[in-house]
N, C-alpha and C positions, 0 to 999 in steps of 0.2 A: 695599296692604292699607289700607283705610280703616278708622281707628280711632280711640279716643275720647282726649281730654285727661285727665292725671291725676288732676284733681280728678273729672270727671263716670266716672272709672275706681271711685272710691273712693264715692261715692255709689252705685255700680251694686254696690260689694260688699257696702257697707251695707245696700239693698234684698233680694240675696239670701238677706242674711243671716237680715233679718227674714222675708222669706218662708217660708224654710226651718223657724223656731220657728214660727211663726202657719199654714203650711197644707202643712210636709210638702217632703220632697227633691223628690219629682217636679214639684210646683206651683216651684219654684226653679230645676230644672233647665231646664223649660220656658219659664220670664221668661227664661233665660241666651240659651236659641234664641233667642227674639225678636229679644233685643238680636242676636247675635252675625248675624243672618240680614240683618237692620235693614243693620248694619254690612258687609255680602257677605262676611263671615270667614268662609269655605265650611268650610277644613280645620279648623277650630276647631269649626264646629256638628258636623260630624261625631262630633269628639271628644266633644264635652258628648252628643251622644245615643248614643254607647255608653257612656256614664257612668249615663245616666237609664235606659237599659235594663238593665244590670246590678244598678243599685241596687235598681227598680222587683223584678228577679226574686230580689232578697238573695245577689245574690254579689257578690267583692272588686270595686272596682275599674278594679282591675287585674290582668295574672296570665295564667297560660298557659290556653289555653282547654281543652289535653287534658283540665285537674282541675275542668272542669266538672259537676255531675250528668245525666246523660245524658238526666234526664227534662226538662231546663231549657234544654238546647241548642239546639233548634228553636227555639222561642221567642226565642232570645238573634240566632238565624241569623235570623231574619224581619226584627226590628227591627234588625239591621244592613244590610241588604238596602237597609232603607227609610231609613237612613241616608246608605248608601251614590246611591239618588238623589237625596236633599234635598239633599244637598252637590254630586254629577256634574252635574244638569241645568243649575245655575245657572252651574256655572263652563264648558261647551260654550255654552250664550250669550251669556255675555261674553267667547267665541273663547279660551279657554284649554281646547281642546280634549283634548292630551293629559292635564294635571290630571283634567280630568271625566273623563276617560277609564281613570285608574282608578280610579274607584269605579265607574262604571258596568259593566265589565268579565264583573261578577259579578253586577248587579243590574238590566241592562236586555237586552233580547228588539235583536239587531245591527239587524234591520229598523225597530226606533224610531227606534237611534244614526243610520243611514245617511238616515233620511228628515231628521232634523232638520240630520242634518251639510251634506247636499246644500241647505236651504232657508235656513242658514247662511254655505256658500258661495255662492249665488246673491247674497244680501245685500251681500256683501264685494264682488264681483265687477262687480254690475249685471248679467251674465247667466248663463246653466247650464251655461257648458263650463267656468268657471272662467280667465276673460281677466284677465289680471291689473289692478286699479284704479291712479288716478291719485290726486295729492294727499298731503297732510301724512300721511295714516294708513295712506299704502299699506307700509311696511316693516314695520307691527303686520300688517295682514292680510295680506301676504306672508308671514308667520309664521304667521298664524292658517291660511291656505291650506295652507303645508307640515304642518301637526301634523293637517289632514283628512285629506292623502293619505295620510301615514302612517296612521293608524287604519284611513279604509275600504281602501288598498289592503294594506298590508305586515301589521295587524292582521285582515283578511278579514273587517272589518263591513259592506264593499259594494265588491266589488270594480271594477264598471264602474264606481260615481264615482268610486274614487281612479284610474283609468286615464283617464276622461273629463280628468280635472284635472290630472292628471300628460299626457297628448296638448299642452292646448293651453299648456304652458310649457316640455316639455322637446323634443316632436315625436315622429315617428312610433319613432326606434330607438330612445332609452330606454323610451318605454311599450311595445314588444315586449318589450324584456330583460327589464323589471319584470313581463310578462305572464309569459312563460316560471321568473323568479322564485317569483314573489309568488302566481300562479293555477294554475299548470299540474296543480298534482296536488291541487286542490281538487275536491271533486264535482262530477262534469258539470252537474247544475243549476245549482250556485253558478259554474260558469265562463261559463255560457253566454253572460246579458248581456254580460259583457266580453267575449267573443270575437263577438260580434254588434256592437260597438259599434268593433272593430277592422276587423273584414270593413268595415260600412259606411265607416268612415273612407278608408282605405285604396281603396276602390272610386271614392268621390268624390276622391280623389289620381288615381286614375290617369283616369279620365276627365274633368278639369279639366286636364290634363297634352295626352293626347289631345286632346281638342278644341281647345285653343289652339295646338299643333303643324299639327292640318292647317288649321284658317281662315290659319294663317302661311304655308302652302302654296297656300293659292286655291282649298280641296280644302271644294266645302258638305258639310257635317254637322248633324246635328239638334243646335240650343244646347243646353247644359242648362239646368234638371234632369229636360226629358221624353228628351235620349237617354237610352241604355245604351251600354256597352261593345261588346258584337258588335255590337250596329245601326252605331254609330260604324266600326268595326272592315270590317263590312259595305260600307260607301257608299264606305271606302276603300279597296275591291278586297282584302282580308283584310291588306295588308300582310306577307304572308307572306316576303317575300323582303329586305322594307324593315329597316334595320339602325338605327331609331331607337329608344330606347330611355326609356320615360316616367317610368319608378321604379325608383327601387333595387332591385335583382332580388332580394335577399335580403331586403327586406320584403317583397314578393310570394310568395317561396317560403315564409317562416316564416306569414306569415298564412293561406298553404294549407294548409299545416299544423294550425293553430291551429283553422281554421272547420270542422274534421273531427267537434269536440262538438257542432257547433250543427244546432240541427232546425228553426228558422223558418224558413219556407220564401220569403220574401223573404231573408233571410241568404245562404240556400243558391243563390240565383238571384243574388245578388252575385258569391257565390264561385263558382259556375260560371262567370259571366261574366268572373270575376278570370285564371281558369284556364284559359277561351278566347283572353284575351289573352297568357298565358303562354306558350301552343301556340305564336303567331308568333314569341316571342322569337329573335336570333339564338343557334345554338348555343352561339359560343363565349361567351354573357354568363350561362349557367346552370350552376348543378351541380347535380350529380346524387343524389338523396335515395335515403334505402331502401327497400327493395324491401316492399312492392309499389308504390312511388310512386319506381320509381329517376326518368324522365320525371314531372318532377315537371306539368308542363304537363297531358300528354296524360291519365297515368291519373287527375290532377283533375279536370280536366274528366267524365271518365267516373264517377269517385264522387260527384259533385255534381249533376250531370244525370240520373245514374237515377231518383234523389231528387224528380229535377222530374217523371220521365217522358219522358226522353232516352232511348235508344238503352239499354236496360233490360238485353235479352238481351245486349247488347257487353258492357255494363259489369260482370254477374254472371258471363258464359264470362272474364273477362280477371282478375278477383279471385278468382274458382274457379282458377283457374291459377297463379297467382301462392300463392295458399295451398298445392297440390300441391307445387310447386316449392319451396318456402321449407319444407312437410314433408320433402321428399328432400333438399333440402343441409343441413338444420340450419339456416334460416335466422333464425331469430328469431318470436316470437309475431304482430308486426305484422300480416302476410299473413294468416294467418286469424284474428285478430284484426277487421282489415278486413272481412273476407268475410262474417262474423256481423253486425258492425251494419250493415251495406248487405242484408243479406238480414230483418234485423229491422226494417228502417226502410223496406225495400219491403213488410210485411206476408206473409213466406212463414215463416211463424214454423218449420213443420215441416223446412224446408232450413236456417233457421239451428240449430235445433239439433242436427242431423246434423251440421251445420260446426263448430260448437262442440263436438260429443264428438270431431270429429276434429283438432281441434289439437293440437298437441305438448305432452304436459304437462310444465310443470316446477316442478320441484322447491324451486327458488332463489323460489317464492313467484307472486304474481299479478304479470299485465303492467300497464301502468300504465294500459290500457281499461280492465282488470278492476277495478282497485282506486280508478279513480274515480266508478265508474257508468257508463261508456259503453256497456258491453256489458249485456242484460240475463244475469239470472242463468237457470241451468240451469231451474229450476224453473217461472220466469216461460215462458221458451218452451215450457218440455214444457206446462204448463196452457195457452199459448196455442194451443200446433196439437194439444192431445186428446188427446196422445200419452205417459202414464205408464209403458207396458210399455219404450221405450225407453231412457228414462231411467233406470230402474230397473236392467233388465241392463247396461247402462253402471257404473253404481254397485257391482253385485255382483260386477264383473267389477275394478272398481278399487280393491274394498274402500273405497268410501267411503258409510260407514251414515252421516252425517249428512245429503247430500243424498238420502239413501233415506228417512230418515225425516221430511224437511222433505217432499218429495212426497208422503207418507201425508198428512201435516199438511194439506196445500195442497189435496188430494184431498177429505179428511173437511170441512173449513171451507169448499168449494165445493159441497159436498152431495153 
């Protein structure tokens, strides 16, 4: 904390003193900012400007805020808002990101926090993945680095940087764990970066891996970064039978997993690819996921390919089944779960919402598609395939008048 000597203390209370007599608390409180702002005493200006605002609106203090007059509150809420960033910005740029971090908490819009954190970390770093620096000041920004990831990942002010920066210091299995932590039941929008930015990762893993294994063999392959995977996979007779094995099978299967939110269609052409490779694996190096993805290999490949324009009708008859099936044993929401967003994401809006009245309803609450966004809502497909009469006796057949009456709504506000 940079601050002043005694004496130049005591002349500064002298000044405000005067101030105070000759033009008013607020004209004092404000010289106090100067000074204290002058000095980077962040948590200190804070304080003096809810002092200046309270005074300014003639309440204590100090004091519980319940016994405020209610007409005064707003006001009181504004200008601490605005206190709350004169104090946060200053102290994220001089890398005391958690401090800044709570005031800003409350007072700033996560997409400011994450562009300034990311342009912060770049600073520290020398480049944008977050490589850790050399030099006398690298255990400060080794600290300034950890309190980023913490905020954009574990806080969810930007989830791909704090995973991007958490990849290149911890590697690929802590930023899955922290993914499956930290993102997984965030809204599909908010995950998707980071699970695009895993997909990609993890793609250039395994074909960096690939490639350097068959040039060690004598086996030509397209260098990177113009191969891909199946091309690679391709010129090497599928390796179908071949017992090498390029990455940890269990970040290939968690990350198939993971690339199920994302809709870029480069993403999805990773993960398909990811997925093609998966198919060779030898049996005994996999386990087995649940249904409809027990082969976690094969039916990836098939939900990620349709996406492209792969083998369409396979992949819809084999999730259409898997959802009948997983209806007759009880087997869990997944399975038509699945079958809704591969038939929404192929644009047959009026089959996914047949698929969607026909899943098992339960009671114990939504699945974790439903409750992040994956799935569109009831409403959303019936207006997208034209078809309200559906919807509707679904509803009056389930006694559920709110989505009868969110369709009236959706019906009347569409003209």
């Amino acid at each position: 904390m940079n601050d002043i000597a005694p004496e130049r203390s005591a002349e500064l209370c002298d000044s405000l003193h005067a101030t105070a007599a000759d033009r008013g608390l607020d004209a004092m409180f404000a010289e106090l900012a100067d000074s204290l702002s002058a000095r980077k005493r962040w948590h200190s200006l804070f304080d003096a400007r809810l002092m200046q605002a309270r005074a300014a609106l003639g309440l204590p203090l100090a004091g519980d805020g319940r016994s405020i007059p209610q007409e005064k509150q707003a006001a009181l809420e504004a200008k601490s808002l605005e206190a709350c960033r004169e104090a946060g910005w200053p102290l994220v740029e001089e890398g005391n990101v958690a401090a800044g971090w709570m005031y800003l908490r409350a007072a700033a819009e996560p997409e400011e926090v994450g562009k300034r954190l990311a342009a912060l970390a770049e600073g520290l770093t020398g480049t944008a993945d977050g490589t850790a620096a050399d030099g006398p000041d690298a255990e400060r920004a080794d600290e300034t680095l950890q309190e980023i990831i913490h905020v954009t990942l574990w806080e969810g002010v930007d989830p791909a940087l704090g995973l991007k920066l958490l990849l290149s210091r911890n590697g690929t299995c802590n930023t899955i764990t922290a993914y499956e932590q930290a993102v997984s039941r965030l809204p599909a929008a908010r995950q998707r970066p980071a699970a695009d930015l895993l997909v990609a990762h993890l793609h250039r893993e395994v074909l960096a891996s690939l490639v350097h294994d068959l040039h060690r063999r004598g086996i030509p392959v397209q260098p990177e970064p113009e191969a891909s995977i199946t091309g690679v996979l391709e010129a090497a007779g599928g390796m179908r039978d071949d017992p090498a094995v390029h990455v940890d099978v269990s970040h290939l299967q968690s990350v198939l997993r993971i690339a199920r939110v994302c809709t870029d269609r480069a993403t999805l052409r990773r993960a398909w690819e990811l997925a093609s490779y998966a198919c060779r694996l030898p049996k005994e190096t996999v386990y087995p996921g649940e249904p409809p993805f027990e082969d976690v290999g094969d039916s990836s490949r098939l939900f990620y390919g349709a996406q492209l324009g792969f083998d369409v009708d396979e992949a819809v008859a084999f999730f259409r089944k898997a959802a009948v099936m997983a209806k007759v044993e009880q087997a869990g929401s997944l399975p038509g779960d699945v079958l809704v967003v591969l038939l929404w994401r192929l644009g047959r809006a009026s089959e996914a919402l047949h698929a969607a009245l026909d899943r098992p309803r339960d009671d114990a609450g939504p699945s974790l598609m439903q409750a992040t966004g994956m799935l569109p809502s009831l409403v959303e497909m019936a207006a997208a395939a034209g078809d309200w009469k559906t919807l509707r006796m679904a509803c009056q057949k389930h006694g559920d008048e709110i989505t009868f009456a969110a369709t009236l709504a959706a019906e009347h506000a569409g003209g």
